[in-house]
Every structure is written in C-alpha cells, then in structure tokens.
C-alpha positions in Angstrom: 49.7 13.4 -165.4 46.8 12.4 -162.9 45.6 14.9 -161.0 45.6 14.1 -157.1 42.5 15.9 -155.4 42.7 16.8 -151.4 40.1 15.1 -149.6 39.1 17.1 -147.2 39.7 16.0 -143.3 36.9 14.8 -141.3 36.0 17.2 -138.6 37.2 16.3 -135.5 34.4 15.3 -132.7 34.0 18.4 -130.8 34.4 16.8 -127.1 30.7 17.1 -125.1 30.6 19.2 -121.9 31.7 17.6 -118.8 29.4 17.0 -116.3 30.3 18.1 -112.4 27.9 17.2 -109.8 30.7 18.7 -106.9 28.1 21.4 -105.8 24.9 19.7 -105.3 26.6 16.8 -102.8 28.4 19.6 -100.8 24.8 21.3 -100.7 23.4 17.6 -99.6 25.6 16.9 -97.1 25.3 20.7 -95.2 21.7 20.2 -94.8 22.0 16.7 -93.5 25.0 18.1 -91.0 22.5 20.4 -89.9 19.2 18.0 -89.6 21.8 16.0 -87.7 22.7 18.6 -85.2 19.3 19.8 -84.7 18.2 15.8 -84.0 21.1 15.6 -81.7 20.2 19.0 -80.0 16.8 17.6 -79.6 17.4 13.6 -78.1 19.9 16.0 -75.6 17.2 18.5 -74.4 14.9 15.6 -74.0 17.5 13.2 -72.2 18.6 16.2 -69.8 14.6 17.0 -69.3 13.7 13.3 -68.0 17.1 13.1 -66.2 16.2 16.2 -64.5 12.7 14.7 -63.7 14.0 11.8 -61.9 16.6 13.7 -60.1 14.5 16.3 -59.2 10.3 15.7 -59.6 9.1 19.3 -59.8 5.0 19.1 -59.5 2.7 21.5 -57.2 -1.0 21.5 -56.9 -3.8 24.0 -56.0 -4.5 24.5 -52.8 -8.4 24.4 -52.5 -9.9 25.9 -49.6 -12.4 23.5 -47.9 -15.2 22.6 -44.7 -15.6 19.5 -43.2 -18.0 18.9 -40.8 -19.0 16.0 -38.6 -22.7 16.0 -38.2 -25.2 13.9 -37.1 -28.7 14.2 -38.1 -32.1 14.3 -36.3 -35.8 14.6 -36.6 -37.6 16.8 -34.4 -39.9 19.0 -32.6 -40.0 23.0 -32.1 -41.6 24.3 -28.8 -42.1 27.5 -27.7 -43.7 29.2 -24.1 -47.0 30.0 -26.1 -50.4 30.3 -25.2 -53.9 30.5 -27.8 -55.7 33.9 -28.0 -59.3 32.9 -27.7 -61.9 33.4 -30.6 -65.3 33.7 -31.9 -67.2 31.0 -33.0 -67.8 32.5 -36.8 -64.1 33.5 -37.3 -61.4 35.9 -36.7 -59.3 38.6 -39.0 -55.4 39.3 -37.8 -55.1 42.6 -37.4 -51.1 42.4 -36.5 -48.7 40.5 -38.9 -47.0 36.6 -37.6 -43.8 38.0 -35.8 -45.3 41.6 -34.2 -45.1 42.5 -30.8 -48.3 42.6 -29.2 -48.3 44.4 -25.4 -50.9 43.6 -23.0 -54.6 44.9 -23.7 -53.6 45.6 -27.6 -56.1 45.0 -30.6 -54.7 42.0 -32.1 -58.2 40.6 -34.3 -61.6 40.8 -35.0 -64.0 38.4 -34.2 -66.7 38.0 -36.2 -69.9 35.8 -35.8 -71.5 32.7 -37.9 -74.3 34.8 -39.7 -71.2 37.2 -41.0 -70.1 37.6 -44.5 -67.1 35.8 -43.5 -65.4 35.9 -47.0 -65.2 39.5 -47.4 -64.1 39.5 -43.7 -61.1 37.3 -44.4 -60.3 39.2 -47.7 -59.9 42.2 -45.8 -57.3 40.2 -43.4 -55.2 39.1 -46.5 -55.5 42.8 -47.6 -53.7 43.9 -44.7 -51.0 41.2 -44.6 -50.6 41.8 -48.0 -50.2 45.0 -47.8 -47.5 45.5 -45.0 -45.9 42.4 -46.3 -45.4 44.1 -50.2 -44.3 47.1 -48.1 -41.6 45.3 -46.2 -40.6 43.8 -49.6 -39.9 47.0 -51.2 -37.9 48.6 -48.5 -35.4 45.4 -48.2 -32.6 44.7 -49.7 -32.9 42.6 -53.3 -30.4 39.7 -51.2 -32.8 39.5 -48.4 -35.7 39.7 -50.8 -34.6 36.6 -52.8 -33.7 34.6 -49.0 -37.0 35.3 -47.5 -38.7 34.4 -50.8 -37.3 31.0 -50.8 -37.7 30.5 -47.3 -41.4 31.2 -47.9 -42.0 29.0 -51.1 -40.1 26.5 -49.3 -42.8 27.0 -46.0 -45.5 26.7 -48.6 -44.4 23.8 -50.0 -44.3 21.7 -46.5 -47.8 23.0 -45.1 -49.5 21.8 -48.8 -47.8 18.8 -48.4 -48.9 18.2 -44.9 -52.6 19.8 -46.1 -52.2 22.1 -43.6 -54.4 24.3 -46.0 -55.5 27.2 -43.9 -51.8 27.8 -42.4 -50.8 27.5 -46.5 -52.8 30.1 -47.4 -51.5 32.4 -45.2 -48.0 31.7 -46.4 -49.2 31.7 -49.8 -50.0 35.6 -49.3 -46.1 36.3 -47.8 -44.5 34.3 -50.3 -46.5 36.2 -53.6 -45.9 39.4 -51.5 -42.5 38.6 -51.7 -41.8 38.0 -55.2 -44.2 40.9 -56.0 -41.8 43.1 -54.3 -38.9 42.2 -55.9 -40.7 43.7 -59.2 -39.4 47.4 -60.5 -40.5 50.4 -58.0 -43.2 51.6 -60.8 -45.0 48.3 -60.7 -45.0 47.1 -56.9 -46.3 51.6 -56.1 -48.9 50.6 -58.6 -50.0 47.2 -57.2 -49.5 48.8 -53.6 -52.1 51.5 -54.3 -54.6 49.2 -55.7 -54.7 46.7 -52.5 -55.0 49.9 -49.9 -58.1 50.9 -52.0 -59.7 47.8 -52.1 -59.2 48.0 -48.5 -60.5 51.3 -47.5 -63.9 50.1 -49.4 -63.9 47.1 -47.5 -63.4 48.4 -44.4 -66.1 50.9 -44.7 -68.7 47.9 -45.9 -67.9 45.7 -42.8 -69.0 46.5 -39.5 -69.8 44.4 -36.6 -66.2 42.9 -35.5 -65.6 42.1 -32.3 -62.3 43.2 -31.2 -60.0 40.6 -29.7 -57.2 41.8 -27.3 -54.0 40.6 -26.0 -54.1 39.5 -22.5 -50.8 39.5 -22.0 -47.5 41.0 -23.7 -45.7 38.7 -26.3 -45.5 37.9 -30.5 -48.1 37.7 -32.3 -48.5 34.9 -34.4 -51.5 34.5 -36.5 -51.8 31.0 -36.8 -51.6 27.9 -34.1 -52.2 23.9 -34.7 -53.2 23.0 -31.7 -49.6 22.1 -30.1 -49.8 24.6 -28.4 -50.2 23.5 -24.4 -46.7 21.5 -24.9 -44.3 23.6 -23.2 -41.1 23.5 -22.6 -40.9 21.9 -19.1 -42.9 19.2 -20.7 -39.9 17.4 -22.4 -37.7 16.3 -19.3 -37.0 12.6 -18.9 -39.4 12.1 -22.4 -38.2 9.0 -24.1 -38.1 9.2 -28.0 -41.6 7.3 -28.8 -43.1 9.5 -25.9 -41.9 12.4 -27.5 -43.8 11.2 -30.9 -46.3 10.1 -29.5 -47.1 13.5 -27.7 -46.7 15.5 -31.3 -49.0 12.9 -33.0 -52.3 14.7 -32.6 -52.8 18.3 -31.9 -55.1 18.9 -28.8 -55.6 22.3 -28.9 -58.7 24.4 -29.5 -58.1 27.2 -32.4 -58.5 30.6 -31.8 -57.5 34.5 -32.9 -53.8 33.3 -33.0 -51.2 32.8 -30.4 -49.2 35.1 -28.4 -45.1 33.7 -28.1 -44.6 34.9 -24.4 -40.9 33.4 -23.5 -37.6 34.9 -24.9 -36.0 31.4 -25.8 -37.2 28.3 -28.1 -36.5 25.1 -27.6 -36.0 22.1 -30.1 -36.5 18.4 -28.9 -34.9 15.9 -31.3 -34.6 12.3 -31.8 -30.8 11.6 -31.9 -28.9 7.8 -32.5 -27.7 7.2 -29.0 -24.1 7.4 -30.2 -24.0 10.7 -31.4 -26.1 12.0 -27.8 -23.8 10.4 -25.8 -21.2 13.0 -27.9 -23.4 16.1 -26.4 -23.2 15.0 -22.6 -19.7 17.2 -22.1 -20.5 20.3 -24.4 -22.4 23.1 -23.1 -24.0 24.5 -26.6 -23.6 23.2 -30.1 -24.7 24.4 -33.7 -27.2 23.3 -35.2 -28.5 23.6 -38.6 -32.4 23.2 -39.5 -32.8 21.4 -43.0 -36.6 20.8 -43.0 -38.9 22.9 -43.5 -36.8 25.9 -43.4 -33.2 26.1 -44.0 -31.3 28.5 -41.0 -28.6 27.6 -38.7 -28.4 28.6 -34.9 -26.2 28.0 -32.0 -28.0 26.2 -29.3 -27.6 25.4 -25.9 -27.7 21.7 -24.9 -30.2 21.2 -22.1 -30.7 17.8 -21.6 -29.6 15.0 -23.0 -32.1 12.0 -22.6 -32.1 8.2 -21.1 -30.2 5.8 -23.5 -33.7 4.2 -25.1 -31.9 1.4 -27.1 -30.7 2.8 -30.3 -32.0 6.7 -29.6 -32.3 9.4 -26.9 -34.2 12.7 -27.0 -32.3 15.5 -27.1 -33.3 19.0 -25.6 -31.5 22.3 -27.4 -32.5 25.9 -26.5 -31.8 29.0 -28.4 -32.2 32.6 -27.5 -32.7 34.5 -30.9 -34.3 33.8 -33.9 -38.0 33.6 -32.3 -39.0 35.2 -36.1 -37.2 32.1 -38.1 -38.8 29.4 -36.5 -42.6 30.9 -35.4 -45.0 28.7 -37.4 -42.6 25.7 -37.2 -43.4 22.5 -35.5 -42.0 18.9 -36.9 -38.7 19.6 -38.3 -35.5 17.5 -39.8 -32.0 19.1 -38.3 -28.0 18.8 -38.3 -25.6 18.9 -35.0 -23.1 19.8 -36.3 -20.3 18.5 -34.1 -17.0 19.9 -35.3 -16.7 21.8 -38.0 -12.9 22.9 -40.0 -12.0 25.2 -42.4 -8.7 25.8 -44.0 -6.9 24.9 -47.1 -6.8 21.0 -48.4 -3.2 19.7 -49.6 -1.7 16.5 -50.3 0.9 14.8 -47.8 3.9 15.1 -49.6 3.7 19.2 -49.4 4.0 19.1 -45.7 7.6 19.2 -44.4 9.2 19.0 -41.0 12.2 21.2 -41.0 14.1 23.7 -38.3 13.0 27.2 -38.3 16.4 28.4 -38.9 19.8 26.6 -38.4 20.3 27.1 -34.6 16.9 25.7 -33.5 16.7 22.2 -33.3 12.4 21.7 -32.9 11.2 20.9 -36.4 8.2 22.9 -37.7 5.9 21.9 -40.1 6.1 24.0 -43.2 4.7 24.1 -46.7 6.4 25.6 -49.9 4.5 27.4 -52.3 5.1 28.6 -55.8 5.5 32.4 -56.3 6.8 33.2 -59.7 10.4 31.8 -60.5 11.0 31.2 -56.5 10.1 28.7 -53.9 8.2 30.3 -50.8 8.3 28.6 -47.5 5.3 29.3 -45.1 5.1 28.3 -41.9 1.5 26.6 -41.2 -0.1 24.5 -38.6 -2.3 21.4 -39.5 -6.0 21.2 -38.5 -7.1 17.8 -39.2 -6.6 15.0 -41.5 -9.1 13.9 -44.0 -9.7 11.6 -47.0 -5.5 11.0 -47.6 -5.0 15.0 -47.7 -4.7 17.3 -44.6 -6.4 20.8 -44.0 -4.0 23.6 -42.8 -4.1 26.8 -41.6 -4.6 29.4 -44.3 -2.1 32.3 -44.2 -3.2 34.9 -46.7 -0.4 37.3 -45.5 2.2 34.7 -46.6 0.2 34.0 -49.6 -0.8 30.7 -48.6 -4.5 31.1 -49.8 -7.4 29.4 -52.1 -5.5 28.1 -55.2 -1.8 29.1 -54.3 0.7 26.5 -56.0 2.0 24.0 -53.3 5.0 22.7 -54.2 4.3 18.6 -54.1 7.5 17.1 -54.8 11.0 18.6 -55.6 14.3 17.4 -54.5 16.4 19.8 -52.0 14.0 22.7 -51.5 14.7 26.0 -49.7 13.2 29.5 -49.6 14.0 31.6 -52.1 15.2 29.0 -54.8 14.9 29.3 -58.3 12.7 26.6 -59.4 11.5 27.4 -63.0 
C-alpha cells in the first residue's frame, strides 16, 4: 500500500501595503487656496489704490519760502562834502583813526620834514592804528568781527588791484588787526601789550613833529586820492561820459588826510536809460553796493539825468552810513526796484472758494497738510513768478517755510481726513 505524502501548501502572497496619497493633495491644494487669496488680496489693494488715484490725485509739495527782486545794475561814483587837511612836505603820521570825529582846532597828525627818519615816524602811525584797531576787535562781538574782517580783506583786495598801494597798506593794518582779534583773549592781551611798548619807545625816540590841526569840525579820514574837490553840487545836469570823464584823474594835492564835513553822501551812477526812467516817480529806493564793499542802504533819489542815448546819470543820497563808505570812490551797485518775500507754490494749490456758505465773494485759499486732516488758510497772492506764485506767509495758521500744500485732490474741505 503506497504511502501518499502531504505536500505542503504554498504560502499565500501576503498582499503589499496600499499606498494613500489623500493627505498630501488636501495639504497641496490649502496652500495654493491660500497663495490664491493672498494674490487676489493683493491685484484688489492695487486696483482700488490706482482707482483711487484717478478719482482722487492726492499730491502736496513744500512750500519754500523765497525773494525775488527786480534790480537793475550800475557803475558808479561815491562823493562826499569833504575837504584835504594840508601837510608837510616830508610826511604826515594820523594821529586819529579813518572814521573819528575831529572838532575844530583838534590834533589830528604830525607833520614831519624831508631830512626826518620818516620810517620810524610812519611805524609809530601803524602802531597807533594798530593798536586801537586790535582793541576795538577784542571788545566786538565774534559776528561783527568776522563781517568787518571780510569787509576789510575785501577793501584790500580792490586797492592792490587798483595799486593804490599806500591806501592798501593802511587797510592791510585794519584787516590783520581784525583777524588778530578774533584770536583767544590770552593771545590778542599778549600781542596788545607788545605793540604799546614798541610804541612808548618810539615815541620817546622821535621828536620834532609838527602838529597838524583840524580847521574845522568833521570825520577824520586818514587817507584822500585826490577826488576830493568834487562835491556834491557838482553832479547836476552831468551826462554819463562827463561824469567819467570827471573821475578819470584825481586832481587833488595830498595831504594830512581829509576831514568829511556834510552829514549825507551821495552816489552818482551810470544807469541804462530804461531802468532811470523807472526812478523818475519814486522818492527813495534801496540800493545795494556790490563792489568794493558789500552793504545795502536806502537812498534818496535826487536827480535823475538827461536821457544820453542808452544811459543817464543817476544821483542817490543817503543820510547814515558815512563809516561804510569813507575811503570808497569807483563802485559797482544794485537798485533794487521791487523786492517780495513770501512763500513759493505751484498754481494748482491756489483755490477760489466762498468764505463760508452765505457769502458769495470768492477768496483765494490754500490747503495745507496737518497730520491726517486738510487745513484751509486763507492767504493773499503777492506776485507771480517763473509758473509758481508767492503768497503771503501765515505762520499762525501754519502756512510757513516747508508746510505741505495740498496740490491736487478731488473735493477738498477743511478738516477732511485725507491720509
């Protein structure tokens, strides 16, 4: 009897693990949802920011404060009711400063003959201008030290280029007294003591100076270039190249300086005949001196010259600032015509609107930027210039230098909430 064996059954292939990929597409497709809204959110923010900019174009500017002036310039001549203080033949030593009073019969120089040693007579002058010149440095303020000290340089600079040497010398001595005294205290005392010895040892070796006096009350002035016989009541009915011709050489004799004796100065200038014709109706005018000096004065117009072609002579006058303009002659100047100040904006921030719903006279108006709110001031309009217009400045209403004026925006009223 065959034995039947039991073949064992072939294992049954255990079934591989499924595979679900469910999660990772539902974590796909949240993420692009979101990138989707936040794209959306962002072409709707921009949409609604350039539909708002062309329904309503929101811009302001600064509004920059500003001068305009309508000038016309001129060259010129300064004259003055002076006279010459006679001298000696050898030389004479200042013994006041350019700008003093001088009364009648006061020592103003010494006179000193050929034969004398002249050099150490003229040190000892610079010694004493020097001296009270580094003395009225000290005591001034360190703004009008720096103002006079450029004004003198500037001086300086003119009379070398001019070779007015002797006249340069003497305003070589302000303008390094000057700029010494703007030095520290310890220093200028120092140098200060040092210049009043050398001249207490020059004083006691000279002797022999012939004192000059003044003969008549005035300033002193311790130069003069020989222009000196021109006076005022010389430039009536003057056309311009007779006026040129009369500054062209000096005809003077020189002396121990000049005594200023009239209370105003007068200025004679060589104007297009356009811009004279402009002074015939105004009584005074300012006028601003460029060349050599730099000051400004208002002057009184005294005559205003025969038309002479193109050009006419023009006569001003002033009553102060004798001191500014003592040693000047030739200068260059400015009329200054008209002359406006305010705040510069462009067209489009001035509006014409009612001051309040029962008036029916527009007023012109501006609206400025103050925080989230729109600001309207009131403000008048001074003059146009260059496609903007100057206004009025109103710091109480905060319409000042570099306010925000509101340019353009769409349906504007005070108080409105505008950012």
């Amino acid at each position: 009897m065959t034995k039947k064996t039991r073949q064992p059954a072939p294992k049954a292939a255990r079934p591989s693990p499924r595979r679900t990929r469910a999660p990772r597409a539902r974590g796909d497709s949240f993420i692009r949802l979101i990138a989707g809204l936040f794209c959306a959110a962002f072409i709707l923010y921009c949409g609604l920011n350039v539909y708002h900019s062309l329904e309503n174009p929101f811009r302001t500017e600064p509004a920059a404060p500003v001068t305009v002036s309508d000038t016309a310039a001129a060259p010129g001549f300064v004259v003055r009711e002076e006279e010459v203080i006679p001298g000696a033949s050898g030389g004479t030593i200042p013994r006041l400063g350019d700008g003093e009073k001088a009364s009648r019969g006061q020592l103003v120089a010494d006179a000193y003959g050929a034969g004398a040693n002249f050099e150490s007579a003229a040190r000892l002058g610079e010694l004493r201008s020097r001296i009270k010149r580094l003395g009225e440095a000290a005591a001034a303020t360190p703004e009008a030290r720096a103002r006079e000290s450029e004004t003198a340089v500037t001086e300086l600079a003119y009379l070398i280029s001019k070779r007015e040497l002797a006249a340069a010398r003497e305003k070589a001595v302000v303008a390094e007294s000057l700029i010494m005294g703007a030095q520290d205290s310890i220093s200028a005392a120092a140098e200060l003591a040092a210049l009043e010895a050398e001249l207490n040892a020059l004083e006691a070796a000279l002797s022999g100076g012939a004192p000059i006096y003044a003969p008549k009350a005035g300033l002193y002035a311790q130069s003069a270039d020989g222009f000196e016989n021109v006076a005022p009541d010389r430039l009536s009915g003057l056309a311009p190249d007779a006026l040129e011709a009369l500054f062209a050489f000096p005809s003077g004799e020189p002396g121990a300086g000049r005594l200023i004796t009239g209370t105003r100065w007068y200025l004679a200038l060589i104007v297009d005949s356009e811009s004279a014709s402009a002074l015939l109706e105004l009584d005074s005018v300012t006028v601003r001196l460029t060349k050599p000096i730099r000051a400004e004065f208002s002057m009184r117009v005294e005559n205003v010259g025969k038309n002479d072609g193109a050009r006419r002579v023009v006569t001003l006058s002033c009553a102060y600032g004798m001191a500014d303009i003592l040693n000047l002659r030739a200068a260059e100047a400015e009329i200054v015509y008209r002359e406006t100040s305010g705040l510069r904006v462009p067209r489009e921030a001035l509006r014409l609107e009612p001051e309040s719903a029962e008036s029916e006279a527009l007023e012109t108006f501006v609206y400025i930027a103050e925080g989230h709110r729109a600001k309207r001031v009131r403000t008048d309009i001074l003059r146009e210039s260059g496609g903007m217009y100057i206004i009025k400045a109103e710091a109480s209403a905060g319409l000042r230098g570099g306010c925000e004026v509101i340019v353009k925006a769409n349906g504007l009223y005070d108080g409105q909430v505008i950012r």
